[in-house]
C-alpha positions in Angstrom: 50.1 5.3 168.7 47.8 2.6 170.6 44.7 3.5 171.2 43.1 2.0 174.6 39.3 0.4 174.1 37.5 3.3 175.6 39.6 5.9 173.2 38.0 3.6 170.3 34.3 4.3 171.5 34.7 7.8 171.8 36.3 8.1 168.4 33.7 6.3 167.0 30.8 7.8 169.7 29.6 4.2 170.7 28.5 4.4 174.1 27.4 0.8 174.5 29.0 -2.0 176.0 32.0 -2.2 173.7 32.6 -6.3 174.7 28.8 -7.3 173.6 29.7 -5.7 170.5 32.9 -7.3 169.6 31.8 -10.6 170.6 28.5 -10.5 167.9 31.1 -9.1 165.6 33.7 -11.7 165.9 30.3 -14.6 166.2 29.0 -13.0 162.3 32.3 -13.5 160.8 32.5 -17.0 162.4 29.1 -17.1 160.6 30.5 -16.0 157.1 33.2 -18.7 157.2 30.5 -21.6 158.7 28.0 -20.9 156.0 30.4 -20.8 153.2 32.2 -23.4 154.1 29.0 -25.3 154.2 27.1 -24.4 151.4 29.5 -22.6 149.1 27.3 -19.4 149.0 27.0 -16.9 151.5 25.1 -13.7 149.0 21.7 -14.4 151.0 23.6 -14.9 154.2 25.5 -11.6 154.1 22.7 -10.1 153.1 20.8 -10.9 156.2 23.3 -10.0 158.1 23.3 -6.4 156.9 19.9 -6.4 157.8 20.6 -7.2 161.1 23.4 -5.0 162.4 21.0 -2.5 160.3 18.2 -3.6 163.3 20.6 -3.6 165.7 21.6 0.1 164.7 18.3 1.1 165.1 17.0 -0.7 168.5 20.5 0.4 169.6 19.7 4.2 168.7 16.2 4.3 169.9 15.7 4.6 173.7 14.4 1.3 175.4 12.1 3.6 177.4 10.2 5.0 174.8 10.0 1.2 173.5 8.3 0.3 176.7 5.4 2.7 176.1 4.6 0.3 173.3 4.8 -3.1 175.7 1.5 -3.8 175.7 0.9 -4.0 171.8 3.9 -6.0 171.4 2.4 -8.7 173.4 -0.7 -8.4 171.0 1.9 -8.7 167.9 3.4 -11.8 169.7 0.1 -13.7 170.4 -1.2 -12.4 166.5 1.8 -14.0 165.0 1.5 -17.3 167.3 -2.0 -18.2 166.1 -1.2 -17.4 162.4 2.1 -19.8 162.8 0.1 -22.3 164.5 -2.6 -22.4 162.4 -1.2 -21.7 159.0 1.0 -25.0 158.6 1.4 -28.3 160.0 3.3 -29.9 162.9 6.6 -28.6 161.2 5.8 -25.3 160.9 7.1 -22.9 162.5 7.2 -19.4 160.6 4.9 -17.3 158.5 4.9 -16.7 154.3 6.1 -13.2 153.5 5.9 -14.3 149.9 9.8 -13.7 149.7 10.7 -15.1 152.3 9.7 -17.5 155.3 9.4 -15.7 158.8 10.1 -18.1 161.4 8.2 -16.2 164.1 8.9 -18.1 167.9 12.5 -16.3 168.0 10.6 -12.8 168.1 7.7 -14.1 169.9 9.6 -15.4 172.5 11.3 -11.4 172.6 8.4 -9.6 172.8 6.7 -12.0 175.5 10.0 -11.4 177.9 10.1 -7.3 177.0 6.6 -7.0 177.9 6.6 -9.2 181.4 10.0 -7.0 181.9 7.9 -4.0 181.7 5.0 -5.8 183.6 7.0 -6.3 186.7 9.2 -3.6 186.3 5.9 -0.8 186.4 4.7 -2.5 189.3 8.0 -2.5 191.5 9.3 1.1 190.3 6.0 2.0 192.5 7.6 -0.2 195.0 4.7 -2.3 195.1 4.7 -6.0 195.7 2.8 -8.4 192.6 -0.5 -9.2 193.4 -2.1 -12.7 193.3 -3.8 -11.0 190.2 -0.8 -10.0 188.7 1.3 -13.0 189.7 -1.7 -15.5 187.9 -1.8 -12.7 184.5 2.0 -13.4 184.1 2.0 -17.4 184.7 -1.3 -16.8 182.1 0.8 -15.2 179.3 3.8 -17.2 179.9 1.6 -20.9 179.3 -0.1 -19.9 176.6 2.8 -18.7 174.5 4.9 -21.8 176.1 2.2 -24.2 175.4 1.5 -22.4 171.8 5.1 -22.8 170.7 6.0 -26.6 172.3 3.5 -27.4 169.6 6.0 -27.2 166.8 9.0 -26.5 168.5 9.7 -28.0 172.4 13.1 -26.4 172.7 12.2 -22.8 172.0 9.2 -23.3 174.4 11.5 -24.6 177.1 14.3 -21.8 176.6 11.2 -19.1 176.8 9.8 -21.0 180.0 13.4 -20.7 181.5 14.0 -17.2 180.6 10.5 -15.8 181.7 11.0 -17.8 185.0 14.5 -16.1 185.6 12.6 -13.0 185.1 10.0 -13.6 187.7 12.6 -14.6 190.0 14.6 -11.9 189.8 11.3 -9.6 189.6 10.3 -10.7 193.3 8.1 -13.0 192.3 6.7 -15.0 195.2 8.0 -18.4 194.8 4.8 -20.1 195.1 3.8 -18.8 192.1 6.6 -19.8 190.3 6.2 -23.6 191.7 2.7 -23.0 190.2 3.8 -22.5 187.1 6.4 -25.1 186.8 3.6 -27.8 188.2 1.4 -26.6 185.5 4.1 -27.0 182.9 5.2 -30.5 184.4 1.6 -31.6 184.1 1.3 -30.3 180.4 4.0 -31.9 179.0 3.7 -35.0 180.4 0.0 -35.2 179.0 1.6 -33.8 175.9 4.4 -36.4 175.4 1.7 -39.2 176.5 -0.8 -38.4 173.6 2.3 -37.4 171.2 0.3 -34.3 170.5 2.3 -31.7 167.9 5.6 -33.1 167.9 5.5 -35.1 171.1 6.4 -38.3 169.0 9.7 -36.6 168.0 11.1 -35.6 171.0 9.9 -38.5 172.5 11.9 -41.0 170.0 14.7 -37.9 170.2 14.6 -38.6 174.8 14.5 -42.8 173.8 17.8 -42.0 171.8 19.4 -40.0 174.1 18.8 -42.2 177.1 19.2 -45.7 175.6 21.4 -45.1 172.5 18.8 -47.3 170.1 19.3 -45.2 166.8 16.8 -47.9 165.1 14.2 -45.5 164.1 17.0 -42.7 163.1 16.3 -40.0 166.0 20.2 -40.2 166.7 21.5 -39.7 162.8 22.4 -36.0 163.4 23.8 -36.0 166.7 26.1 -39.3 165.8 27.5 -37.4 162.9 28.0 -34.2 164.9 30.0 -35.9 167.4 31.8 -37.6 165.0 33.1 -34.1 163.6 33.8 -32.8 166.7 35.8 -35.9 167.7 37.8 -36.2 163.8 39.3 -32.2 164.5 40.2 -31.6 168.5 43.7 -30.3 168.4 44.3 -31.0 164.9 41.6 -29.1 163.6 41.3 -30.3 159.2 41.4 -26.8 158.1 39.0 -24.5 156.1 36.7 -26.2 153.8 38.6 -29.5 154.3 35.7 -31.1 156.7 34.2 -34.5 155.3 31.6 -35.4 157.8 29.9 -32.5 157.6 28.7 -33.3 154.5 26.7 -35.9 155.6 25.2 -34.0 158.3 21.9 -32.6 157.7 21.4 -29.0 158.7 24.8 -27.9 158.3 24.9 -24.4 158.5 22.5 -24.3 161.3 21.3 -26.8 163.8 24.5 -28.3 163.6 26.9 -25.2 162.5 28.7 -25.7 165.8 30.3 -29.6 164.9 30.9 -28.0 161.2 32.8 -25.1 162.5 34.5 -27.3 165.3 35.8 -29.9 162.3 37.4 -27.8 160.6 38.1 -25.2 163.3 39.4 -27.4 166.0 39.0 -27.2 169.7 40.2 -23.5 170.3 37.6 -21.8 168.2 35.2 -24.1 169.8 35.7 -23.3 172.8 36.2 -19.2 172.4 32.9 -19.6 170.8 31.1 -21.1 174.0 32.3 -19.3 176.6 31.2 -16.2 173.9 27.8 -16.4 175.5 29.0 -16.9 178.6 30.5 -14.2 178.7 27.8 -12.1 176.9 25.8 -13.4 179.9 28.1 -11.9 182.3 28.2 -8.5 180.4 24.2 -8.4 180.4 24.2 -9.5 184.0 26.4 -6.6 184.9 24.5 -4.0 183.1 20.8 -5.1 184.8 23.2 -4.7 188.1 24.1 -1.4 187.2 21.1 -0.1 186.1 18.2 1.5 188.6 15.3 0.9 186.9 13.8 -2.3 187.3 12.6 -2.2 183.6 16.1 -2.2 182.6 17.1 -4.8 185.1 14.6 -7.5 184.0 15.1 -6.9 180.2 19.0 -7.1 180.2 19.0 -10.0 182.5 16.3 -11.6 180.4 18.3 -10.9 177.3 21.6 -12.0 178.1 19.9 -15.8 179.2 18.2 -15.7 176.0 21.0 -16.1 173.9 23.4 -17.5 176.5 20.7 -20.8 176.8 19.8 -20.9 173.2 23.5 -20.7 172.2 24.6 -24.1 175.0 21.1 -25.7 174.3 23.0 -25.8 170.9 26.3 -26.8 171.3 24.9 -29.2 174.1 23.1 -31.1 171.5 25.9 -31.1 169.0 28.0 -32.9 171.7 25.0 -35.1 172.7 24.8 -33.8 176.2 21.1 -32.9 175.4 18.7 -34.8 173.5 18.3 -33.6 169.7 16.7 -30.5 169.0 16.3 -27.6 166.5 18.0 -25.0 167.9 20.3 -22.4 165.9 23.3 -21.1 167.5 23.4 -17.1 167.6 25.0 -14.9 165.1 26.5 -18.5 163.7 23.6 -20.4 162.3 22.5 -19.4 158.9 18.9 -17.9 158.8 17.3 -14.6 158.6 14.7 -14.8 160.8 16.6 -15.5 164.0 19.6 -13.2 162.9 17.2 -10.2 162.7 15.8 -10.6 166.1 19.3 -11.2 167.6 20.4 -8.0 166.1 17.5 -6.6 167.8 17.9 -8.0 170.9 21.5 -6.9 170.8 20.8 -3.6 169.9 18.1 -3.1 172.6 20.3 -4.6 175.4 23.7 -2.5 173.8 20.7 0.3 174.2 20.7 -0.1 178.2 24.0 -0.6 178.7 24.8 3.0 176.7 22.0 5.0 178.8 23.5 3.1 182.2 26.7 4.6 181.2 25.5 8.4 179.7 22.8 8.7 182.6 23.4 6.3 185.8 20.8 8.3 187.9 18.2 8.5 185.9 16.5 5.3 185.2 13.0 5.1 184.9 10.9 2.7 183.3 
């Protein structure tokens, strides 16, 4: 006897969205097979991906509302962790020592920064109240100096936070002169930071020279010529598992460049099932913030589902050299613990809305 989706959930009592689910557990497996195939071991990956359907269980389980009550102290966390990543290590670094392990901390930085201007705007408009010139210049604040903190060692991270928090004022009501502010002030910044080649300003600005002349004579193009060169060797005739050869050349592998060592061996279906993934996982988030009352919940699902849907096409857009080079993992693919444990938090907060949207349509509050 065929069971129909909804028959599933209540057999199992999941009352989240059931698609956001299936596509993070299809993306993991995807993972499994990526990072074996790549490195031959997948004990630590596994691992952290226990942990992080474990933090996606829990986010998941625990109200978003009662996390809001804590907003305020997770944007101390996030600008505590900044300054000891910034500080703590050179232009590379991007994480903090655990001693067991090495926290890269801009993934949940850049989460915290977008919950808490979520709850920011959301407070302020469930009082329907418009933002204030005061509150509109404490956002564009908090949103530079957590931009400006993290372009130091990593520009794309900074730019898909500047993005998301931007979407978020948009859709919070934001007056658009305030969001022109901000962008000015961003524009301005980076250009003085690309002129003095401040933090890693010299890199992305041999990565941009690459990009836009195709001069690979000082080696900024290296990775994304071998990436497009895997993608190119598979399309319809995908080699099979564990039978790609240039991805043994490429460096980063089983990370910033899972997406051309999947798509080798993988071929051009599974390719492209895993991009429009976060498309669709876009679509799914942007449905629940529209069904949702709260404005709370609206900003933080909207806000989540960019997230990963820009961090996961910033990825495969540099793997098929439609953006310039950068570090970005792809979501639930790349190998890593750090960023798989705040996806599965993300997740598990946003899988959190949707199942109190669905158990409680009427009673929203932020």
């Amino acid at each position: 006897m065929k069971l129909s989706l909804s028959a599933i959930q209540e057999k199992i009592k999941f009352k989240g969205d059931p698609i956001i689910l299936f596509i993070t557990i299809i993306l993991s497996l995807i993972s499994l097979y990526a990072v074996y195939s790549s490195t031959g071991n997948i004990t630590s990956h596994f691992f952290h991906l226990v942990i992080c359907y474990v933090l996606m269980f829990l986010t998941y389980r625990i109200d978003y509302k009662l996390l809001s009550a804590f907003s305020q102290l997770f944007i101390i966390i996030a600008g505590i962790l900044l300054i000891l990543t910034i500080t703590t290590g050179g232009e590379d670094n991007r994480g903090i020592s655990l001693g067991f392990m090495e926290f890269q901390t801009f993934y949940l930085i850049g989460f915290l920064v977008i919950f808490f201007i979520s709850k920011y705007i959301g407070s302020i408009l469930n009082k329907e109240e418009e933002l204030s010139k005061k509150n509109s210049y404490v956002l564009i604040g908090i949103i530079l100096f957590f931009c400006g903190g993290i372009a130091t060692t990593n520009i794309s991270t900074a730019i898909i936070l500047l993005a998301t928090s931007t979407i978020v004022l948009f859709i919070g009501t934001i007056r658009l002169k305030y969001i022109l502010c901000l962008l000015s002030v961003v524009i301005l910044g980076g250009t003085l930071f690309l002129y003095t080649g401040f933090g890693r300003g010299e890199t992305f600005k041999g990565r941009v020279e690459f990009y836009l002349t195709e001069d690979n004579s000082k080696g900024y193009g290296d990775q994304i010529i071998l990436a497009k060169a895997a993608i190119a060797r598979s399309g319809f005739k995908p080699t099979g598992p564990g039978q790609g050869v240039i991805k043994n050349a490429l460096p980063e592998k089983e990370t910033d460049y899972v997406y051309a060592t999947v798509f080798e061996e993988t071929g051009i279906l599974v390719g492209f099932w895993i991009l429009f993934s976060y498309l669709i996982l876009f679509t799914r988030a942007w449905k629940i913030s529209r069904d949702n009352e709260g404005a709370f919940a609206k900003l933080l699902a909207i806000g989540i589902g960019f997230w990963f849907s820009c961090q996961g096409l910033v990825h495969i857009a540099v793997n098929t050299e439609l953006f310039p080079a950068t570090g970005q993992t792809l979501p639930f693919i790349s190998r890593g613990g750090s960023s798989l444990f705040t996806s599965g938090i993300m997740i598990g907060v946003l899988l959190n809305i949707s199942k109190n949207r669905k158990s409680n349509p009427k009673k929203q509050l932020s």
